[in-house]
Backbone as XML, in Angstrom:
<?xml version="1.0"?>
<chain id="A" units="angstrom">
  <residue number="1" name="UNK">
    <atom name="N" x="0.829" y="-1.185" z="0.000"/>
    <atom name="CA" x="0.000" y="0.000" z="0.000"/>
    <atom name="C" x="0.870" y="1.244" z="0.000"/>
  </residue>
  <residue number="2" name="UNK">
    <atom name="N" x="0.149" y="2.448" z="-0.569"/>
    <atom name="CA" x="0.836" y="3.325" z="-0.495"/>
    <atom name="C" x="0.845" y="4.081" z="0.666"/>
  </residue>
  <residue number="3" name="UNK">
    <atom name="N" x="2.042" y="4.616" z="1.045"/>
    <atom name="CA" x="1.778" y="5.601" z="2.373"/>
    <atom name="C" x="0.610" y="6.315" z="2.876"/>
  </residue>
  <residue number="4" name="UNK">
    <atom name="N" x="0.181" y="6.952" z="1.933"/>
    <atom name="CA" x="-1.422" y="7.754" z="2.190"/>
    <atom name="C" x="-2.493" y="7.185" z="2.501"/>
  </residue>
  <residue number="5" name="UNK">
    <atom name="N" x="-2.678" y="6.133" z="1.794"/>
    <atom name="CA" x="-3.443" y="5.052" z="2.275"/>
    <atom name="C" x="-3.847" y="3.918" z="3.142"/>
  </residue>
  <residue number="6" name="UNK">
    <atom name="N" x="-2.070" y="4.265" z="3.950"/>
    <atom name="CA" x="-1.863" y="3.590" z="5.476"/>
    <atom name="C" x="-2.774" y="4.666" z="6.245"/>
  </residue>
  <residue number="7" name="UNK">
    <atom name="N" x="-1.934" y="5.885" z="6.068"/>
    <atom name="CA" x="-2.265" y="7.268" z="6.671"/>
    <atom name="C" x="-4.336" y="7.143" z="7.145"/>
  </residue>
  <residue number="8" name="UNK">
    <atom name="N" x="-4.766" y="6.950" z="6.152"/>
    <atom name="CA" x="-6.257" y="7.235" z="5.359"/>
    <atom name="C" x="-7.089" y="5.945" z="6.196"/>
  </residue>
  <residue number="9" name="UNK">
    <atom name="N" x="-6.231" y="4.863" z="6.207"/>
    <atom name="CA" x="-7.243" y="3.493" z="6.837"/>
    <atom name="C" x="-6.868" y="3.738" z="8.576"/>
  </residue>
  <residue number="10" name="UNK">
    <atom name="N" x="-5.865" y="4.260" z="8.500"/>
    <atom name="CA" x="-5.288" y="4.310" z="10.117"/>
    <atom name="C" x="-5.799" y="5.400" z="11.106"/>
  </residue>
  <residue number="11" name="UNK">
    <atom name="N" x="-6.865" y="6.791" z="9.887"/>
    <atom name="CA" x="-7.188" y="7.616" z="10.689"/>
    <atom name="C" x="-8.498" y="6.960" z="10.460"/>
  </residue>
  <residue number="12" name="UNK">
    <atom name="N" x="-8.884" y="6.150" z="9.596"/>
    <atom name="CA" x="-10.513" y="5.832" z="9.700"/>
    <atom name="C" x="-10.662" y="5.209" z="11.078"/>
  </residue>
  <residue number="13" name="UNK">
    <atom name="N" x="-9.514" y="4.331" z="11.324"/>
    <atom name="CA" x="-9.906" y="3.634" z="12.686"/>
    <atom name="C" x="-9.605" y="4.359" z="13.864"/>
  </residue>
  <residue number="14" name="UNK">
    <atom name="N" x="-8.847" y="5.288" z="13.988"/>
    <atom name="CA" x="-8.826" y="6.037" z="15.057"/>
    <atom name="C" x="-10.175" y="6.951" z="15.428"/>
  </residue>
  <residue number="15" name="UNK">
    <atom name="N" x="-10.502" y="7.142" z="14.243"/>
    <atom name="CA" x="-12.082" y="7.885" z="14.817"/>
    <atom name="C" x="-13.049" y="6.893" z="14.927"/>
  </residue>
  <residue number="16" name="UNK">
    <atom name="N" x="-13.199" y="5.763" z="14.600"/>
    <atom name="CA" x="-14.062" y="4.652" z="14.612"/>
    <atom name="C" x="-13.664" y="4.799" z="16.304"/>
  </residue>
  <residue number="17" name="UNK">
    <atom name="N" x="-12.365" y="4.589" z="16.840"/>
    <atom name="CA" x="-12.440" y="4.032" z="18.472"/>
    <atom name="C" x="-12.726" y="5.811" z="19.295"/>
  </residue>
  <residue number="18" name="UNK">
    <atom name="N" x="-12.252" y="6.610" z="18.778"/>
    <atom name="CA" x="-12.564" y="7.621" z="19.565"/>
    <atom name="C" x="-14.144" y="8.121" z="19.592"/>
  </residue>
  <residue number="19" name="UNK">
    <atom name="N" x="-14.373" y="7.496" z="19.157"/>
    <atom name="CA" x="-16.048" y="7.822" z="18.374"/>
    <atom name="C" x="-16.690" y="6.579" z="19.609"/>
  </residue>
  <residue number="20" name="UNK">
    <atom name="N" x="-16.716" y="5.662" z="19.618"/>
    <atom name="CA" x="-17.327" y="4.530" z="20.608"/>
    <atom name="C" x="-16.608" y="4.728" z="22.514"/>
  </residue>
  <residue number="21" name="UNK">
    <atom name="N" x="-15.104" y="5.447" z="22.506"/>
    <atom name="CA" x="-14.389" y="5.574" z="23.481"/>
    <atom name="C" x="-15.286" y="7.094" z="24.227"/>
  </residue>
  <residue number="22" name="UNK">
    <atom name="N" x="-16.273" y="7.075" z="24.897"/>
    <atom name="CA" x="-16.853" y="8.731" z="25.195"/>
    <atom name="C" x="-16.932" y="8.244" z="27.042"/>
  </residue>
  <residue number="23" name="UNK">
    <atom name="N" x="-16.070" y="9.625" z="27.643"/>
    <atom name="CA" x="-16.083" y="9.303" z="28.964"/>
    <atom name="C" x="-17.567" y="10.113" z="29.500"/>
  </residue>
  <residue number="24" name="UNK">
    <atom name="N" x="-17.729" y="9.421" z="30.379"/>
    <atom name="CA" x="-19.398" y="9.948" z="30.888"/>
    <atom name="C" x="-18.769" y="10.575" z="32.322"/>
  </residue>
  <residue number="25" name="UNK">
    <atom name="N" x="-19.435" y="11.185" z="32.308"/>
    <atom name="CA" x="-19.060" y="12.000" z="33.969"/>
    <atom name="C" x="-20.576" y="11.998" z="34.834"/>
  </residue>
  <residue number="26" name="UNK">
    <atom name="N" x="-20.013" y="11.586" z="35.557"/>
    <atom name="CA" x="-20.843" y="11.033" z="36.736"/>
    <atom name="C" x="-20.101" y="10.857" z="38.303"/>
  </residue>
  <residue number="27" name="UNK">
    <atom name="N" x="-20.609" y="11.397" z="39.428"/>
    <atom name="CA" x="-21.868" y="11.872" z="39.186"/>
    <atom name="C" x="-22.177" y="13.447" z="38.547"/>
  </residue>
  <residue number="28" name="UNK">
    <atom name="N" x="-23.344" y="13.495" z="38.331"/>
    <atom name="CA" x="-23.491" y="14.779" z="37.497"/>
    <atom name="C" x="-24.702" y="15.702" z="38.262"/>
  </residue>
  <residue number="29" name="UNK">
    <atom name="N" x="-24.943" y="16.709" z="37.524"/>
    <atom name="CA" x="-26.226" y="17.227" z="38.412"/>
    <atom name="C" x="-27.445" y="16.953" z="37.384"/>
  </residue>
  <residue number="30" name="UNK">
    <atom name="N" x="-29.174" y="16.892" z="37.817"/>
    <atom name="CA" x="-30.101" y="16.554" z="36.800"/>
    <atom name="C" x="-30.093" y="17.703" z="35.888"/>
  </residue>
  <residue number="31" name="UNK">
    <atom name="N" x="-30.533" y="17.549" z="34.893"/>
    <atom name="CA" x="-31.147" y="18.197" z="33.673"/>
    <atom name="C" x="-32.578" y="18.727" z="34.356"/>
  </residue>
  <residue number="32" name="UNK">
    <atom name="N" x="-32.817" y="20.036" z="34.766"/>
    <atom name="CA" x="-33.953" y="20.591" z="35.259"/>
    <atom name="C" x="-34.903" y="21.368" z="34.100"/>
  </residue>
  <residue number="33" name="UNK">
    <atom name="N" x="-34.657" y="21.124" z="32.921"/>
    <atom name="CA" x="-35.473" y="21.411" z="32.100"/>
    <atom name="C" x="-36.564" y="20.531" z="31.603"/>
  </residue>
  <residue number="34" name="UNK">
    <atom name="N" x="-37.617" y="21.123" z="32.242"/>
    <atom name="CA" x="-38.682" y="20.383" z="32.223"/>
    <atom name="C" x="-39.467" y="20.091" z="30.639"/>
  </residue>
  <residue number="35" name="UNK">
    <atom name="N" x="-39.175" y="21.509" z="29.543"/>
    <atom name="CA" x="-39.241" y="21.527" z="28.444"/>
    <atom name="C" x="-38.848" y="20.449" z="28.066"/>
  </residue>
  <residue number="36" name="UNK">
    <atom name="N" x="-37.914" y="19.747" z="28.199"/>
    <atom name="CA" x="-37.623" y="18.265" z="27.369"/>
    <atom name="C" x="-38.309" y="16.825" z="27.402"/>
  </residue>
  <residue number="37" name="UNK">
    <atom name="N" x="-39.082" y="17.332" z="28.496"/>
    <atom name="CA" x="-40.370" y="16.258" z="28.983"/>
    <atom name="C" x="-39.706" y="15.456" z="30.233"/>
  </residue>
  <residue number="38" name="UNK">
    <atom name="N" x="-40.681" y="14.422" z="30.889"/>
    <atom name="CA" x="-40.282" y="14.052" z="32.050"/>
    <atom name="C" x="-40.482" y="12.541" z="31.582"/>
  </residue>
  <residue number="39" name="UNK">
    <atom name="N" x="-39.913" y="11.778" z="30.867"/>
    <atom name="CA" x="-40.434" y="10.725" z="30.344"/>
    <atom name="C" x="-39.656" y="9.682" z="31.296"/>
  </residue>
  <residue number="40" name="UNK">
    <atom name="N" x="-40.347" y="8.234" z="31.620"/>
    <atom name="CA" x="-39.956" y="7.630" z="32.312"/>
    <atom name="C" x="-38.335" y="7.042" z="32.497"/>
  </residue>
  <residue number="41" name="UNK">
    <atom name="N" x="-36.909" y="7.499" z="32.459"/>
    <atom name="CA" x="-35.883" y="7.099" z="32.797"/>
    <atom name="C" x="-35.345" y="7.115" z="34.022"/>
  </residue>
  <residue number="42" name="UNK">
    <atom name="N" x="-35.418" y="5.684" z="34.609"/>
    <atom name="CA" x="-34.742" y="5.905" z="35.785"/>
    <atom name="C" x="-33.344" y="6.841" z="36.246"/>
  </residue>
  <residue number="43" name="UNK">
    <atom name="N" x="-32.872" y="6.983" z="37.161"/>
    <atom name="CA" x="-31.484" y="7.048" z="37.691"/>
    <atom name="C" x="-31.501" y="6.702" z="38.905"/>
  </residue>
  <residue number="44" name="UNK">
    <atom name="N" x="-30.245" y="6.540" z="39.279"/>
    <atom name="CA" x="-29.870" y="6.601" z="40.635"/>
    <atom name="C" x="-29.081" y="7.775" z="41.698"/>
  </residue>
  <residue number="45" name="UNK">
    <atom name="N" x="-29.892" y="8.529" z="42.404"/>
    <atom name="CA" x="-28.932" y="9.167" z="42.797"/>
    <atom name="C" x="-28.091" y="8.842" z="43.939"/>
  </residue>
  <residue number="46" name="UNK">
    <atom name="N" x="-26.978" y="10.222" z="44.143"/>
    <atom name="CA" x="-25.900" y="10.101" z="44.908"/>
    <atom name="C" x="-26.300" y="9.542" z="46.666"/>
  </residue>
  <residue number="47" name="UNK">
    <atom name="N" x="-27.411" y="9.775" z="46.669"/>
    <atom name="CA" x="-28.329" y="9.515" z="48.034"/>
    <atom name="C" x="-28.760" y="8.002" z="47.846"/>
  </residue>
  <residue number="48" name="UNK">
    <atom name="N" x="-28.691" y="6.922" z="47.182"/>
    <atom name="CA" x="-28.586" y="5.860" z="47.161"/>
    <atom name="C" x="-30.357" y="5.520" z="46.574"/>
  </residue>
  <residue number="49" name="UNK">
    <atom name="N" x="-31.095" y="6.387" z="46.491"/>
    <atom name="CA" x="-32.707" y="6.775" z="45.997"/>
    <atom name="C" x="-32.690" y="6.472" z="44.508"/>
  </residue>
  <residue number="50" name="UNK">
    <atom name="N" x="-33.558" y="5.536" z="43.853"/>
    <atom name="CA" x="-34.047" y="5.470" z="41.915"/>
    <atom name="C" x="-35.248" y="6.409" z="42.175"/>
  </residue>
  <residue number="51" name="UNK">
    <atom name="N" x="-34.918" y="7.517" z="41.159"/>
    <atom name="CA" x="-35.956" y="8.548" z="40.602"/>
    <atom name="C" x="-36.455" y="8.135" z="39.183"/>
  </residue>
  <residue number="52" name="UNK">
    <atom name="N" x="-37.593" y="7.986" z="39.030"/>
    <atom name="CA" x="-38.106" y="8.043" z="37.812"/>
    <atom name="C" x="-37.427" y="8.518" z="36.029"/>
  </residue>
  <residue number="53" name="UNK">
    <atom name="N" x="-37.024" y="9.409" z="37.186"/>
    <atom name="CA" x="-36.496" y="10.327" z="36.091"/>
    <atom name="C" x="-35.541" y="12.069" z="36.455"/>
  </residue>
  <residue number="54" name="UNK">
    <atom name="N" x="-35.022" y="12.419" z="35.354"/>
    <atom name="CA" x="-34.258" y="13.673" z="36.020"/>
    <atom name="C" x="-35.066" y="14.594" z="36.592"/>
  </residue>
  <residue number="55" name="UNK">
    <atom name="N" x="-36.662" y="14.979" z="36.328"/>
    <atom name="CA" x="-36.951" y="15.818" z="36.480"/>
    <atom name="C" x="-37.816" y="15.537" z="38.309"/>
  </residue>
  <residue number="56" name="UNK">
    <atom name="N" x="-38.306" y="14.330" z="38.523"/>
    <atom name="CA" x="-38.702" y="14.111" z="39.606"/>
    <atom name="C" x="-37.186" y="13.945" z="40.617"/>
  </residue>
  <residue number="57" name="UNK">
    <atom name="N" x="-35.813" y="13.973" z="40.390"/>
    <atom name="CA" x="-34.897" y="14.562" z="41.021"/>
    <atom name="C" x="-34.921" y="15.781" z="41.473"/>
  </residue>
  <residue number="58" name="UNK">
    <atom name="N" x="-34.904" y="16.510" z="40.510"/>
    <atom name="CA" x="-35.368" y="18.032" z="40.759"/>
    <atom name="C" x="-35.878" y="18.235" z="41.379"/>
  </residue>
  <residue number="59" name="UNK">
    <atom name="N" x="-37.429" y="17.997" z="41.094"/>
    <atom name="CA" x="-38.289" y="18.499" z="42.261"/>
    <atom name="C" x="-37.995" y="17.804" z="43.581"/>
  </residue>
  <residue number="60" name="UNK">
    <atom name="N" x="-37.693" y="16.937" z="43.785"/>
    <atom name="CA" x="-37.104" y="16.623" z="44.939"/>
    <atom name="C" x="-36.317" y="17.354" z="45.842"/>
  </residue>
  <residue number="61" name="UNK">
    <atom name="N" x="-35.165" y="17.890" z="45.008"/>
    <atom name="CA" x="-33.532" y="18.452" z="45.195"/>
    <atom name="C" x="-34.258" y="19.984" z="45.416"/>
  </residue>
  <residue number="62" name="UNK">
    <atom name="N" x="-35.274" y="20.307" z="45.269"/>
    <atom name="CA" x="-35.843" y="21.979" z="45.444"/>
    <atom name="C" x="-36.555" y="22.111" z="47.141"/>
  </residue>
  <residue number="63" name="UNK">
    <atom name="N" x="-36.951" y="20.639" z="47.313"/>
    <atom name="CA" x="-37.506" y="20.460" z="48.685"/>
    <atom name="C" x="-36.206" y="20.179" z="49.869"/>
  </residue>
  <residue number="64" name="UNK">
    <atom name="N" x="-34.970" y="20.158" z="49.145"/>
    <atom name="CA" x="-33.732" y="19.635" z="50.387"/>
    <atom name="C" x="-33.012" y="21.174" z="50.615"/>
  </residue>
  <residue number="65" name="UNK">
    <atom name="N" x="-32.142" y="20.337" z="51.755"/>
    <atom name="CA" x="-31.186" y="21.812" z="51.887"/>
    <atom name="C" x="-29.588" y="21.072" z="51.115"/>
  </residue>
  <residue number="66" name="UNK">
    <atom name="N" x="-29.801" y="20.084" z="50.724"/>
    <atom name="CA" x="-28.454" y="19.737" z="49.529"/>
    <atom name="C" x="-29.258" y="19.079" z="48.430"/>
  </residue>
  <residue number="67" name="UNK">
    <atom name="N" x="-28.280" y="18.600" z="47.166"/>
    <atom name="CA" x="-28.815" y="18.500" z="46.316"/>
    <atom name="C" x="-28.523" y="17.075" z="45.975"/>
  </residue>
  <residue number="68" name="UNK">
    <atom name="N" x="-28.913" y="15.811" z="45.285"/>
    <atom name="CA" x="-28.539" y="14.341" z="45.344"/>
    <atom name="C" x="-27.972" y="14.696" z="44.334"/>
  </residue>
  <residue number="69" name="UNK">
    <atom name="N" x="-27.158" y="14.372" z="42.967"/>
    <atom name="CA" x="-26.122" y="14.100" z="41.835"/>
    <atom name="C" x="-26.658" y="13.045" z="41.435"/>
  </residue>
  <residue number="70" name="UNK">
    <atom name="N" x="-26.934" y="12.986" z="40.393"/>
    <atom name="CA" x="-26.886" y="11.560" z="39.354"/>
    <atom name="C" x="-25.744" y="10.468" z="39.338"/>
  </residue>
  <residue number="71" name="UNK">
    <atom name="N" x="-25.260" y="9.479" z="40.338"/>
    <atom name="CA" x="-24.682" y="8.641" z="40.100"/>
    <atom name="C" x="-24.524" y="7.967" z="38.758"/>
  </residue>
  <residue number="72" name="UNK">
    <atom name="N" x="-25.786" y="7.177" z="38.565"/>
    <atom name="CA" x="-25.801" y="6.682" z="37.501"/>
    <atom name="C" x="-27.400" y="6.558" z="36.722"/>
  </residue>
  <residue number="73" name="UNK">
    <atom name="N" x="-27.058" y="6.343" z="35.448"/>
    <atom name="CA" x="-28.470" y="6.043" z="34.450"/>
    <atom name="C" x="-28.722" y="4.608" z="34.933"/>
  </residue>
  <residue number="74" name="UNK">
    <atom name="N" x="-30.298" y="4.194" z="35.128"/>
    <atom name="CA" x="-30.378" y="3.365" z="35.504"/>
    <atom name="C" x="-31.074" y="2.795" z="37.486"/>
  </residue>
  <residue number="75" name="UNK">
    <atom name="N" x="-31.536" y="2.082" z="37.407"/>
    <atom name="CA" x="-31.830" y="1.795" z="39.093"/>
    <atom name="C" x="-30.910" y="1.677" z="39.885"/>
  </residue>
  <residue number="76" name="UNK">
    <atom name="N" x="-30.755" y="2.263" z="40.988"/>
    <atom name="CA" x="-29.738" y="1.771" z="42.147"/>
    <atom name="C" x="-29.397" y="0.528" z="42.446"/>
  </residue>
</chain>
């Protein structure tokens, strides 16, 4: 093969893995925009509690004097 074409297959695969390689940061704080709807996705927050969803975090986190973080997507 020609050089360029090492070059050309070698950057296809580097964005193929940087493209699937995405670091998630967690914990995080909820998404309080209610505009995006409140549709059923669990999480788990930092308080060891599964919320429905980000936005029933929220309203939660408005009734505390701290706030829980999104551990993770998903049930505790």
């Amino acid at each position: 093969m020609r050089p360029l074409n090492i070059f050309l297959l070698l950057s296809m695969v580097l964005c193929c893995f940087l493209d699937t390689v995405q670091v998630k940061k967690e914990p995080r704080e909820a998404n309080c925009d209610f505009a995006s709807g409140c549709n059923y996705d669990p999480v788990c927050g930092t308080d060891e509690i599964t919320y429905a969803n980000e936005c029933l975090l929220c309203i939660v986190n408005k009734g505390r004097n701290f706030d829980a973080l999104i551990r993770k997507s998903g049930k505790c």
